[in-house]
N, C-alpha and C positions, 0 to 999 in steps of 0.2 A: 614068898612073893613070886608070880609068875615071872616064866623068863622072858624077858625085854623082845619083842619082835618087832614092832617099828620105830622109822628113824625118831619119833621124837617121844618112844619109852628108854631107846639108847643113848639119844642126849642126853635125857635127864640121868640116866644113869652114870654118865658122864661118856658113853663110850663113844667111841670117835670110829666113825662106818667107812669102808671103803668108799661110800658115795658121797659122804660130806669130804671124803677127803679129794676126790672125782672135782667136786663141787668148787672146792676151796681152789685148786687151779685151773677151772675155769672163771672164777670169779674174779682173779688176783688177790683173794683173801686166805688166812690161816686156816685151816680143819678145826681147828678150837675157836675160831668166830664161829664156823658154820657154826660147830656145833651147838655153843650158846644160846644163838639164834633160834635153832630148833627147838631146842630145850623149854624156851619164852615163852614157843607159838609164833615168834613172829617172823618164822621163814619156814617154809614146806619144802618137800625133796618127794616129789608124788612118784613113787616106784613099786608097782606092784610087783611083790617079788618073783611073780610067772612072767612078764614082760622083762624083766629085771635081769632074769637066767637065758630070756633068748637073746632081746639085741638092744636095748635098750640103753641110749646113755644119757646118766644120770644129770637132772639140771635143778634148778632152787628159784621159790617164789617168794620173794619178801624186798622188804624197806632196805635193806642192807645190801639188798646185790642189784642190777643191773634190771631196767624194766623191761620185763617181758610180755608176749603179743601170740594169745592163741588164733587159731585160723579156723572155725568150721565147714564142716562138707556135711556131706551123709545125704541119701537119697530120701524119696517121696510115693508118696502111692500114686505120683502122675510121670515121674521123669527121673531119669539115672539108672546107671546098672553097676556092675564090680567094675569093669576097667574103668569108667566113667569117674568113681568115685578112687581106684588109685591112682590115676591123675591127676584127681585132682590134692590127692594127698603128697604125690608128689612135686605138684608145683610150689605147695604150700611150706614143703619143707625146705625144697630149693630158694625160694623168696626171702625164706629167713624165719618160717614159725617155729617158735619152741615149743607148743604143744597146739594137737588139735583133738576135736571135738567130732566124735562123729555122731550126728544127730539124727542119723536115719530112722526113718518113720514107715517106710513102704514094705517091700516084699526080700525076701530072703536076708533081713539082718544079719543072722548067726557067720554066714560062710561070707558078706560083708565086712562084717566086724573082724574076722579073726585072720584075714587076709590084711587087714590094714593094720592089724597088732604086729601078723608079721611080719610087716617090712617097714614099719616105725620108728627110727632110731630117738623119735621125742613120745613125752606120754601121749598117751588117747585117756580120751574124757566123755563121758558119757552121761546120757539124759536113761538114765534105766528105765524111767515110766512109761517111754516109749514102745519098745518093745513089747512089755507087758500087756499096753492098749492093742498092739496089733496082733499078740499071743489070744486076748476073749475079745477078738473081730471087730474090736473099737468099743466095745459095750461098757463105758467108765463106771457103770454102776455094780459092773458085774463084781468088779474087783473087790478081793477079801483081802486084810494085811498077809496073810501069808503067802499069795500072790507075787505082792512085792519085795516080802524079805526072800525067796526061792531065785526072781530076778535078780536080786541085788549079788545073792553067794554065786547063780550063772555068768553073772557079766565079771566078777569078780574072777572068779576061775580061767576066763577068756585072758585075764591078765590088764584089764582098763582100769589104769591108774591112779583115774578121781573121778568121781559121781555127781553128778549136779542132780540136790534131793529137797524137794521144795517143804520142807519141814517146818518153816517158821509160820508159814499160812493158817492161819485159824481161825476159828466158826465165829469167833464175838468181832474179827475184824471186816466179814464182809462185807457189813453194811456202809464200813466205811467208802467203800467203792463205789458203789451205787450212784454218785450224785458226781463220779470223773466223765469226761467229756472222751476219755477211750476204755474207761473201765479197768479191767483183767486180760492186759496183754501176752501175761508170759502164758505161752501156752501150759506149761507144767502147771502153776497157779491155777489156770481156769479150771483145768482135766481135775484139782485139787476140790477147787471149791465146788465144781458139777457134783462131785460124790458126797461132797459134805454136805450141800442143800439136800440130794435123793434118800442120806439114810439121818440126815438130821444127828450128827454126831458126828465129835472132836476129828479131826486130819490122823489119821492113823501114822504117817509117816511121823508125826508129833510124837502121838501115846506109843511105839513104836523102836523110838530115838535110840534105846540101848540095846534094844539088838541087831538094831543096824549097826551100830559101833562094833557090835562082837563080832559079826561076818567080816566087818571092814578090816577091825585090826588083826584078823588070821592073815590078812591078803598083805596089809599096808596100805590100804584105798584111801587117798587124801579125799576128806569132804570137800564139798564145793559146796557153799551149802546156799542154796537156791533164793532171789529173790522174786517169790511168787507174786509178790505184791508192786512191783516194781511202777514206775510213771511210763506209759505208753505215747506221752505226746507234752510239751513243754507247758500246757495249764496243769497239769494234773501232778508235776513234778515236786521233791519233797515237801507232801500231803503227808495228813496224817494214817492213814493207812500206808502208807511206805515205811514210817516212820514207825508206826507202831508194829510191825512186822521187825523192822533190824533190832527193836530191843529183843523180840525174842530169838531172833541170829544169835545177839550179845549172847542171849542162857544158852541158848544150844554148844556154843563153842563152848564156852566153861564145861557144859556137861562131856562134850564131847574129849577136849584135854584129861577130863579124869578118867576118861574111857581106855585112853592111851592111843586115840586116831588122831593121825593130821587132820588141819578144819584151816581152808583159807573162806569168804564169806565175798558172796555176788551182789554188785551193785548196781545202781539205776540205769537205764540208756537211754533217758532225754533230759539233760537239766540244760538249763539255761546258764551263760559263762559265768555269769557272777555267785554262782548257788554253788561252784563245783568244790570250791574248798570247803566249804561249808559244809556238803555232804562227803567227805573224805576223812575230814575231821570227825566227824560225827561218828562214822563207821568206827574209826580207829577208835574212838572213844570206849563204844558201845560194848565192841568185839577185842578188846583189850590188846590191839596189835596187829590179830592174824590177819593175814596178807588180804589186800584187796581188790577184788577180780569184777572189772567193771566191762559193761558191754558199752562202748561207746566210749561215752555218751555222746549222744546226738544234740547240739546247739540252736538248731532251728528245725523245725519241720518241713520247711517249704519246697525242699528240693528232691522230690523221690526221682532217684537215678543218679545223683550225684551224692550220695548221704555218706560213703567211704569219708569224701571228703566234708561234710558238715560233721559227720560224728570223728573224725582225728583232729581235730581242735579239741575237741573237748577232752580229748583222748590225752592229747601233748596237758593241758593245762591238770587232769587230772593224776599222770603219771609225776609232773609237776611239782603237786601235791602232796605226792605220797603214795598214791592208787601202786600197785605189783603186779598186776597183771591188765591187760587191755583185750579184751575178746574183739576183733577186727569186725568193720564192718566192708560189706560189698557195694558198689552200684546196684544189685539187685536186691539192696533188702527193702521190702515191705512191697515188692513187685516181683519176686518170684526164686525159685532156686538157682544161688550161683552156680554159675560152668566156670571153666576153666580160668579164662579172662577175666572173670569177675574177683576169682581167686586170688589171680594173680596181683590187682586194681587194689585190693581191700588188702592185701601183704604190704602193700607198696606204702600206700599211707600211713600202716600201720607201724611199721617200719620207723620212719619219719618221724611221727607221732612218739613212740619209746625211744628212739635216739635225743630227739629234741628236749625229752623230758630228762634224761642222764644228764644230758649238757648242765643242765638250769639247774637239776641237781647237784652237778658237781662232781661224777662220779668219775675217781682217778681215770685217766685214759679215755675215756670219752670222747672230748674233741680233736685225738691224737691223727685221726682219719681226714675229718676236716681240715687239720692246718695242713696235713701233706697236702690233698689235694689244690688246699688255696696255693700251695708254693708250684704244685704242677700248670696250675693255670696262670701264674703270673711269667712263670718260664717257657711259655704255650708248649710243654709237653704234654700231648693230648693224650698217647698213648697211655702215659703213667694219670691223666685223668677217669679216662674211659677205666683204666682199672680199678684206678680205686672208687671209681661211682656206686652206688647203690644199687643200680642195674645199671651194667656197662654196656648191654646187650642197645639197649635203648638210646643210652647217650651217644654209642658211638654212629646209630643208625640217624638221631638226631643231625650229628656233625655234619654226615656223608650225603645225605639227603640232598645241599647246596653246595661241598666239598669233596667229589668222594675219591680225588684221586688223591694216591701216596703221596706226593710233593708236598700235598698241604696236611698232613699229619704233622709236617714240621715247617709250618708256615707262623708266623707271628702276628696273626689275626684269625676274626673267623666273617663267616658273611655277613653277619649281625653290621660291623662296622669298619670290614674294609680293610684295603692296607696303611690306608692314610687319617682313620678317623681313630685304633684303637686307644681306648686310653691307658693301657698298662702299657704300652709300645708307648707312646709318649712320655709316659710316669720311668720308663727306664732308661730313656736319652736324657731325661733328668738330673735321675739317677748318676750318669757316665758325665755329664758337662761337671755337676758337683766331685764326682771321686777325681777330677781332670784339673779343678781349681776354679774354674770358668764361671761359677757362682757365687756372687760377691752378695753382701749386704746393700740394700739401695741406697742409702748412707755415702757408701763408698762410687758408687755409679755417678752420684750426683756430684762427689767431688774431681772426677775427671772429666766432667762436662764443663 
């Protein structure tokens, strides 16, 4: 038997890794949960081991820990450059993302990429197809499988974590799309099905599948493994082309566990709220567990510019659910490439979004931040709010805006309602009449009248 080189040929081995054990207090869980977990498939620890040796620390995707919220950046062939793009990697990690994505598509990828590896302390995730399209000058047709397996062992050696590889897309399912009202959204999908119409044959990344696994698990590159076929707009949502692509997610991850690579599996980003456990369930079903990494989802179409906040609804109810991972949305999706602000906008919800879903979940500790702050604000210590807020940077500037001098940091109201209308300032004279005796039963009122 080959010797065990990623985390989940060593769980199942039984062995217990520095990084599950990494893993395990950050989670407040045991190193023998992670490992379990691992073992399953239904938790990933995406750690390429070249990112792994520089600065990388180590964090976990699955039902059992804590929901997590990737951030994407990556440049364009119209806008962005390297400092551009580690800013925005750095705003992204300061907001709070545990992994990001960099999806650049334009000019100088390589020295891109490997700048943002190096000063990454969460994974980087990559769309490999990309580069490849912009290595034969966009020419999708140009591409031969070994094209993409040559990419895959480069970007791997870069040290990028997990790969988003639209593999489940195939030739008998395109007709199913033909008759959506947005068609073949995911750009990796279409760039899939363009080549699969020009040479009239199976998705190579498909016939393909195990020796992508063999590059993968020399590295440890967790699969991500791409929904090509996904719903671009709330009619077109779990169809059957969606639907018939996750079963074959379902075989790929089975094939993929026997390969001995981590495999978490990407899900829709437009459903409608009532549909969202429904395809959550379904997933879990299909793909016997492994983690599920959803972009979104988006709840309604109608608001491009505000869709951060249309898709983190869906995001809370899906993480809810069960979903483990949430890929963020920005004010700027489906209008252009986020900047900085946008980053920051699409962290923020997203945030919210995977906290809100722990709560509802359950997940020990969870609302341990919530109940302090509710105790800071009924004691109007604002300071101790402003700290523990989510962005303290904001609430505090919210405060100061109508309050900003020191006096009223320790005032027992806010401008909202004054000193004479708050109601926790009333609910605590209450409070002091009753610990005083001064609150009688009406019972007893009525009798000294």
């Amino acid at each position: 038997m080959a010797q065990p080189i990623t985390q989940l040929q060593q769980a199942r081995a039984g062995i217990v890794t520095p990084e599950m054990e990494y893993v395990a207090e950050r989670e407040h869980l045991t190193a023998e949960e992670i490992r379990v977990e691992v073992a399953a498939g239904r938790m990933v620890i995406p750690a390429n081991r070249v990112h792994l040796a520089a600065n990388l620390e180590p964090m976990a995707i699955g039902s059992a820990v804590t929901c997590k919220v990737n951030a994407n950046i990556g440049n364009s062939a119209v806008t962005s450059d390297l400092e551009g793009e580690l800013d925005k990697l750095h705003t992204a990690v300061h907001y709070g993302a545990d992994t990001v994505m960099d999806l650049s598509t334009g000019s100088n990828i390589d020295t891109i990429r490997e700048a943002i590896i190096a000063r990454s302390p969460v994974p980087i995730g990559t769309v490999p197809l990309y580069q490849m399209l912009e290595e034969l000058g966009g020419e999708m047709e140009e591409m031969r499988p070994q094209h993409f397996l040559d990419m895959v062992e480069h970007q791997a050696k870069q040290g990028v974590d997990y790969m988003t590889i639209h593999c489940g897309v195939k030739y008998e399912h395109l007709h199913l799309t033909t008759g959506r009202v947005t068609g073949i959204v995911s750009r990796g999908g279409s760039l899939i099905a363009k080549w699969m119409m020009a040479h009239r044959k199976e998705n190579p990344l498909y016939t393909h599948f195990e020796d992508l696994c063999d590059i993968m698990r020399q590295y440890d590159v967790t699969w991500s493994l791409g929904d090509g076929l996904r719903p671009g707009s709330l009619a077109d949502a779990s169809d059957e082309a969606q639907f018939a692509e996750l079963d074959v997610l379902g075989e790929l991850t089975r094939r993929s566990w026997q390969r001995g690579t981590q495999v978490m599996v990407e899900g829709p980003g437009h459903i409608p709220m009532d549909e969202i456990k429904m395809n959550v369930d379904r997933q879990i079903e299909s793909c016997q567990g492994a983690p599920f990494y959803l972009l979104g989802p988006l709840v309604t179409d109608f608001a491009p510019g505000y869709d951060h906040i249309t898709s983190c609804i869906g995001a809370a109810l899906a993480g809810w659910a069960g979903a483990a991972m949430l890929c963020y949305v920005t004010p700027k999706e489906h209008l252009g490439l986020p900047e900085k602000e946008d980053v920051k906008q699409g962290m923020m919800a997203y945030r919210i979004a995977a906290h809100a879903a722990d709560i509802a979940r359950k997940v020990p500790g969870a609302r341990d931040r919530d109940d302090a702050l509710s105790r800071a604000r009924f004691t109007f210590d604002w300071n101790e709010q402003f700290r523990l807020a989510l962005d303290p940077e904001t609430a505090r500037r919210y405060h100061d805006e109508t309050l900003p001098q020191d006096t009223f940091k320790s005032a027992q109201f806010c401008s909202m309602c004054g000193p004479k209308y708050c109601s926790m300032k009333i609910t605590e004279d209450i409070r002091q009449m009753d610990a005083q005796g001064e609150l009688v039963e009406l019972s007893e009122l009525e009798e000294t009248r």
